[in-house]
C-alpha positions as CSV (number, residue, x, y, z in Angstrom):
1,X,-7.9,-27.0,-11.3
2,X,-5.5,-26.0,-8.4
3,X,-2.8,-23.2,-9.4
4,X,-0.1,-22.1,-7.5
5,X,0.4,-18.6,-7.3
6,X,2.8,-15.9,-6.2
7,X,2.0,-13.2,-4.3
8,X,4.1,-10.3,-4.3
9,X,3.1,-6.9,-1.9
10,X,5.0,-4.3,-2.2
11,X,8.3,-4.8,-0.1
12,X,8.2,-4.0,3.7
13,X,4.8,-2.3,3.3
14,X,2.1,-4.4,5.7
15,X,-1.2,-2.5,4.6
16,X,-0.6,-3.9,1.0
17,X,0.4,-7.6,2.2
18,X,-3.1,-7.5,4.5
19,X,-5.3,-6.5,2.1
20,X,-3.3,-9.4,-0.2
21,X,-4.0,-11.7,2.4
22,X,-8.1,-11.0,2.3
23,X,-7.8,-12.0,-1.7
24,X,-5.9,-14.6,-0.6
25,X,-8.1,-16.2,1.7
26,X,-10.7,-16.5,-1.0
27,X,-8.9,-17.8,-3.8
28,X,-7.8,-20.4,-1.1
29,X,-11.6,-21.3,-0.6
30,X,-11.8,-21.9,-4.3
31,X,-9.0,-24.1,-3.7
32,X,-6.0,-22.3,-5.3
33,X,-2.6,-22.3,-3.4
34,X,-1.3,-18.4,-2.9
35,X,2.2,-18.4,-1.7
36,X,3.5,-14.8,-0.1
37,X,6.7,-13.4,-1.4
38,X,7.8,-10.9,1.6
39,X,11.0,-9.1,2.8
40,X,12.1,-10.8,5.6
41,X,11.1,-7.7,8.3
42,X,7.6,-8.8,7.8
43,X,7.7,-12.8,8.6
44,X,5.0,-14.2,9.6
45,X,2.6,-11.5,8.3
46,X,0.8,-14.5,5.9
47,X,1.9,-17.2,7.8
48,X,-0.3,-16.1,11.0
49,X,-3.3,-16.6,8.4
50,X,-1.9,-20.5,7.0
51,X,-0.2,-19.0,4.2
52,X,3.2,-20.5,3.0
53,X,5.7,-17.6,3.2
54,X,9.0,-17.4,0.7
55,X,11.6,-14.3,1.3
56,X,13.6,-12.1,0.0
57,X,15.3,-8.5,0.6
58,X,14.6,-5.4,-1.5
59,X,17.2,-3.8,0.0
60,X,21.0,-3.3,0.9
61,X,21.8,-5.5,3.9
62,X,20.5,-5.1,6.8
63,X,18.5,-6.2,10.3
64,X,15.1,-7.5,10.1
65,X,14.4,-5.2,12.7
66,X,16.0,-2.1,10.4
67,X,14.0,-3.4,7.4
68,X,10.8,-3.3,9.4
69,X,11.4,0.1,10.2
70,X,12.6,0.9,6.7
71,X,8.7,3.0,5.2
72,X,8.5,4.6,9.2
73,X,12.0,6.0,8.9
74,X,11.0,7.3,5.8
75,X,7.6,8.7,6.5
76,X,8.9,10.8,9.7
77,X,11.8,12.3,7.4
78,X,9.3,13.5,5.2
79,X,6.7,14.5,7.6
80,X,7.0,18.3,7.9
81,X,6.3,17.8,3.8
82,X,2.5,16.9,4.4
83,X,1.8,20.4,5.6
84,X,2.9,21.8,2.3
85,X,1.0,21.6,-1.0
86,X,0.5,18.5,-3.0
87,X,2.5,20.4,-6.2
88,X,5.3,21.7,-3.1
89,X,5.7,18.2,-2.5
90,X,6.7,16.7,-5.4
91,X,10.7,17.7,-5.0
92,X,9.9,16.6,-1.3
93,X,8.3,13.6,-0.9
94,X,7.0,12.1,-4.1
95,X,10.4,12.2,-5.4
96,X,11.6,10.8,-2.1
97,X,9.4,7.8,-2.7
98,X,10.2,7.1,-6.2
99,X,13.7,6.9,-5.1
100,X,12.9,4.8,-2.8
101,X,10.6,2.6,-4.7
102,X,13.0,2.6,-7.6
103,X,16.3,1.1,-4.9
104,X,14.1,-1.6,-3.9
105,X,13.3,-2.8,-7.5
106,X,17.1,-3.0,-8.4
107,X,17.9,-4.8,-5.2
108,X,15.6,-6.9,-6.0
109,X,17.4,-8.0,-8.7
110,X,20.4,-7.9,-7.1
111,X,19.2,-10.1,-4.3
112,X,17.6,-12.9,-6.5
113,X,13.9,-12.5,-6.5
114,X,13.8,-14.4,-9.8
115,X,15.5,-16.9,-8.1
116,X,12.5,-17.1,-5.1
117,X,9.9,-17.0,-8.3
118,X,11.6,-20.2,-9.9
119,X,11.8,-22.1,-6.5
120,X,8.1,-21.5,-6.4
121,X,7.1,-22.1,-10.0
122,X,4.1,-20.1,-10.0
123,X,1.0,-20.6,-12.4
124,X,0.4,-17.1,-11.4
125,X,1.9,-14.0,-9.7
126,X,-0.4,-11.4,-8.2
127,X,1.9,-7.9,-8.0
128,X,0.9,-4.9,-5.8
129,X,3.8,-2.5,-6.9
130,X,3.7,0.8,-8.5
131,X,6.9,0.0,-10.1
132,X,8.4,-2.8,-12.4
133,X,10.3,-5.6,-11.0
134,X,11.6,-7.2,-13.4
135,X,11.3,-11.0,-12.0
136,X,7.7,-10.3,-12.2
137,X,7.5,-10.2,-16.0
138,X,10.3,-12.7,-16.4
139,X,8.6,-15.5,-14.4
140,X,7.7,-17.6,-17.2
141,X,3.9,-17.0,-16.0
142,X,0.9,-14.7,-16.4
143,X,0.8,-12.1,-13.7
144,X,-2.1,-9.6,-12.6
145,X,-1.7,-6.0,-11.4
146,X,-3.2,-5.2,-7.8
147,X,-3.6,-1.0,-7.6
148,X,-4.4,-1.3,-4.2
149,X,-4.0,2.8,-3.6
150,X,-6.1,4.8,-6.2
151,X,-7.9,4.4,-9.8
152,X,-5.8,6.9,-11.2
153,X,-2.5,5.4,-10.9
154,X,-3.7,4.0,-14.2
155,X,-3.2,7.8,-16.2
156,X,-5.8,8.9,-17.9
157,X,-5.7,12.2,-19.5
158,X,-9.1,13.5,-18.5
159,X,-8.5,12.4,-15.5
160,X,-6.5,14.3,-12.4
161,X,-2.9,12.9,-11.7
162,X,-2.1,10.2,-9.3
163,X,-0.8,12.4,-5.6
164,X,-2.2,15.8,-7.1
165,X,-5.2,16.5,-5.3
166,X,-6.3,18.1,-8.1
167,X,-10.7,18.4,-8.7
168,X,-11.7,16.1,-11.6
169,X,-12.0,19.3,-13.7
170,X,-9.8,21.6,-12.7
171,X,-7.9,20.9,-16.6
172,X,-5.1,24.5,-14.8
173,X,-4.4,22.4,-11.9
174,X,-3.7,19.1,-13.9
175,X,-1.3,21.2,-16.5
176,X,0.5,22.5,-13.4
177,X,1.0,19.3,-11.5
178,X,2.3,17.6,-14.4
179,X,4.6,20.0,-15.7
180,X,6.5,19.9,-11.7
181,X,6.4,16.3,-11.7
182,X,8.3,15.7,-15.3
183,X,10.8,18.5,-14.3
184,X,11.5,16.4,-10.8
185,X,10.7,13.3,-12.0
186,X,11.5,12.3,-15.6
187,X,15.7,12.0,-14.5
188,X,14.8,9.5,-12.4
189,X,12.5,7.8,-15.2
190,X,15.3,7.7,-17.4
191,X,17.6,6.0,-15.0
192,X,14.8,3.4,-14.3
193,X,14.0,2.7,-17.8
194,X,18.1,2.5,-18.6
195,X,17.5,0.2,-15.7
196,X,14.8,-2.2,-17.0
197,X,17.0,-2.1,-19.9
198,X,19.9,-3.6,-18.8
199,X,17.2,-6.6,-17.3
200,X,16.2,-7.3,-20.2
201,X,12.7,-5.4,-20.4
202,X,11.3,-2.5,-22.6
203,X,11.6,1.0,-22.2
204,X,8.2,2.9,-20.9
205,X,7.1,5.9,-21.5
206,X,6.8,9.0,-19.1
207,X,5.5,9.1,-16.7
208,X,4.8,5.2,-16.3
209,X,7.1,3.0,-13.9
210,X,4.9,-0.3,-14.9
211,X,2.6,-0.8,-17.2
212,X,-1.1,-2.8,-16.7
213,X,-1.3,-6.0,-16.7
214,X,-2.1,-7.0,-20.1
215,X,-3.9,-10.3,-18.4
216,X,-5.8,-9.2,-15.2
217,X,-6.0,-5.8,-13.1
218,X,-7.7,-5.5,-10.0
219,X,-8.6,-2.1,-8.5
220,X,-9.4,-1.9,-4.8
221,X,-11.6,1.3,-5.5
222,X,-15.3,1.8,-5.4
223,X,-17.0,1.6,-9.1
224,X,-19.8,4.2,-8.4
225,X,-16.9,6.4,-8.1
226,X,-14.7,5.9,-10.9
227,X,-13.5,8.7,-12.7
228,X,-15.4,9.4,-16.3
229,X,-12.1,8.8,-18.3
230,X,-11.3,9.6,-22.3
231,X,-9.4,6.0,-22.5
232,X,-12.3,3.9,-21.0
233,X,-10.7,0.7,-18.9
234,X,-11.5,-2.5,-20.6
235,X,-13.8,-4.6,-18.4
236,X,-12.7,-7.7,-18.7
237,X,-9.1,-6.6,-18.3
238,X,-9.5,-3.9,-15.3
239,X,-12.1,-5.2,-12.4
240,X,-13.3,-2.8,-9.1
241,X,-12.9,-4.1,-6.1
242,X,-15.5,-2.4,-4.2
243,X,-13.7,-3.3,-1.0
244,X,-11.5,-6.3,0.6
245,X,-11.9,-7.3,4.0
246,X,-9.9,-10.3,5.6
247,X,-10.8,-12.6,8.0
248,X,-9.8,-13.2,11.3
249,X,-10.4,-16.1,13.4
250,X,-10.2,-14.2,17.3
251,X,-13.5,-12.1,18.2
252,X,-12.8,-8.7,20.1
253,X,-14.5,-7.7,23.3
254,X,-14.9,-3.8,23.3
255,X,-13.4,-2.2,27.1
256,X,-14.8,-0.8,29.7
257,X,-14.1,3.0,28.7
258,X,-14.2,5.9,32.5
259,X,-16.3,7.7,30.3
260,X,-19.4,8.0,27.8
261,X,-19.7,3.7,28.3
262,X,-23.4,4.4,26.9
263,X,-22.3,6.6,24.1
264,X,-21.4,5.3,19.8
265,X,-18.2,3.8,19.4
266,X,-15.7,5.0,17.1
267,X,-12.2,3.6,15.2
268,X,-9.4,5.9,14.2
269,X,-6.0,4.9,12.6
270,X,-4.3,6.4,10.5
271,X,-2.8,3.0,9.1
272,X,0.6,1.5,9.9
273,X,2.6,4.5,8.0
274,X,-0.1,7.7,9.5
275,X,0.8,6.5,13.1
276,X,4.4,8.0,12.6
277,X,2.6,11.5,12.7
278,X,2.5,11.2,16.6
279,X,1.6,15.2,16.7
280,X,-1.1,15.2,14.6
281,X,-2.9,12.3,16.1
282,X,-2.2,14.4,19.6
283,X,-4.5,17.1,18.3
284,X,-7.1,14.5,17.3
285,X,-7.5,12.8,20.3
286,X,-7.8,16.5,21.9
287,X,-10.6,16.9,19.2
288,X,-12.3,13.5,20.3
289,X,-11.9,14.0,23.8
290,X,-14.8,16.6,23.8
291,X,-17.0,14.8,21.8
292,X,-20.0,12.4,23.0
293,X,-18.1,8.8,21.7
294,X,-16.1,6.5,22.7
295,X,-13.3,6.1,20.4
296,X,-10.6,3.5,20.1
297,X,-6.8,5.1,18.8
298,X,-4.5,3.2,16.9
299,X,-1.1,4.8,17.7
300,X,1.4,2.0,16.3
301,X,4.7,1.8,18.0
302,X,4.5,5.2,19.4
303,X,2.4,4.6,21.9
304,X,5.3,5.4,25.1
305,X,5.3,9.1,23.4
306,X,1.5,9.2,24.5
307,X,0.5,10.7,28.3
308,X,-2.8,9.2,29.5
309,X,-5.0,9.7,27.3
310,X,-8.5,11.2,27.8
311,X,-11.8,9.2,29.9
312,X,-13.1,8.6,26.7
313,X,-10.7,7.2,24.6
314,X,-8.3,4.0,24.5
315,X,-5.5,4.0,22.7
316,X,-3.4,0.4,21.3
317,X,-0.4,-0.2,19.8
318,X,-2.5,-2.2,17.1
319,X,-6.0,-3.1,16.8
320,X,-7.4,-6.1,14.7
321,X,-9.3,-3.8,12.1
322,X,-11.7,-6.3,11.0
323,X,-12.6,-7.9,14.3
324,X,-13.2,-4.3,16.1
325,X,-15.2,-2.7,12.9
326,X,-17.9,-5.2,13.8
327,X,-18.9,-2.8,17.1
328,X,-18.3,0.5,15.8
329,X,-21.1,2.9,15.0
């Protein structure tokens, strides 16, 4: 039988709504109906692919254009943070984005997303968000949890904490990490949870800003290396997605490169957030440009603070991933 169901990336983030859209595409085939709930910067995003698109700001008003740029903006303030430590960047960075994260679920609320959910009247909602929004569990309808960046945003406590960078049994370097992160994190915690509160939902413990799914959760991570974890994750309730690829309907015809033509091909990006770090790709490409490849560069929006780049590589303001990865070595 044919359900409708909500989709839900998280807001004004494209890597999430594509992988969304390659899940998409086969519950379609099955002959489901997904329907894409997006902020309005990224229209057209599920449509391109047949999908019926439904909007609605996570933010304070502003442009389209400004709300597109809203995660860049954010990633080149914090920029000179990735050359620090994983625990240095806790008061940096990861307590950038949960303030971040946290403004967009209560303008969410603010701007009506319940009101989107009941104009769809989902059978289902499919959620990639590493916070609670609160229309999500007050839909009237079961809703599965996509954890579309790493296993261990589900905690464990055998397990190294989500953004440490901690080994898998380094026990010193867990204590440490989680002591820093409650000290910067737990006031914004509270203020969430007195949040949720005021919504209507329950209270969650520290350090959890949503809880799994207690119907279905999906983790776009590679079984065979899943940590070994004291809790273990129920199977039926928590499934590995050993990957998710889309597909797209264009082919790609690989260039004519002035050098190494006969020579593999490589694909760098850094994704649609890495690209910010103009500087660092720089060096890459200065890396590559000595090596016996041909390499294709995805440098985003950037690409007029690029000079010519070497004989050997070609750099693009986007690449269709899934129709280039066919030719790369």
């Amino acid at each position: 039988m044919s359900k409708k169901i909500a989709v839900f990336p998280e807001p004004g983030a494209i890597g999430p709504a594509m992988n969304l859209v390659g899940i998409c595409q086969g519950l379609r085939e099955i002959g489901h109906d997904p329907v894409f709930v997006l902020e309005p910067g990224l229209k057209d995003t599920a449509a391109s692919y047949g999908f019926e698109e439904h909007y609605v700001s996570c933010m304070e008003p502003m442009s389209a254009e400004a709300q597109a740029r809203y995660w860049d903006d954010f990633m080149i303030k914090y920029m000179p943070t990735f050359k620090t430590s994983p625990y240095n960047q806790i008061a940096t960075y990861v307590k950038g984005c949960w303030e971040a994260i946290i403004y967009t679920s209560e303008w969410s609320v603010k701007n009506g997303l319940d009101k989107v959910f009941a104009d769809i009247k989902p059978d289902l909602i499919i959620n990639d968000n590493v916070a609670l929004y609160p229309a999500t569990e007050q839909a009237g309808c079961p809703w599965v949890r996509m954890i579309s960046c790493s296993e261990n945003e589900i905690i464990d406590p055998d397990i190294p904490p989500h953004l440490s960078g901690c080994g898998e049994k380094d026990k010193d370097c867990f204590k440490a990490y989680r002591m820093e992160f409650e000290k910067e994190i737990k006031p914004l915690h509270d203020n969430f949870m007195d949040f949720l509160e005021t919504q209507g939902c329950k209270r969650m413990p520290f350090p959890e800003f949503v809880l799994p799914s207690p119907y279905l959760n999906l983790l776009l991570y590679p079984k065979p290396l899943r940590f070994t974890r004291r809790n273990p994750l129920d199977p039926e309730k928590f499934v590995y997605l050993d990957g998710c690829v889309r597909q797209e309907s264009e082919g790609y015809d690989v260039p004519s490169f002035r050098a190494n033509n006969d020579k593999p091909l490589l694909y760098f990006s850094f994704g649609s957030l890495g690209v910010s770090d103009v500087g660092l790709i720089k060096r890459i490409i200065g890396v590559l440009a000595t090596a016996p490849y041909r390499v294709l560069v995805n440098v985003g929006d950037y690409i007029a603070e690029y000079d010519t780049p070497p004989d050997n590589v070609i750099i693009n303001s986007w690449y269709s991933q899934t129709a280039v990865l066919p030719h790369v070595d």
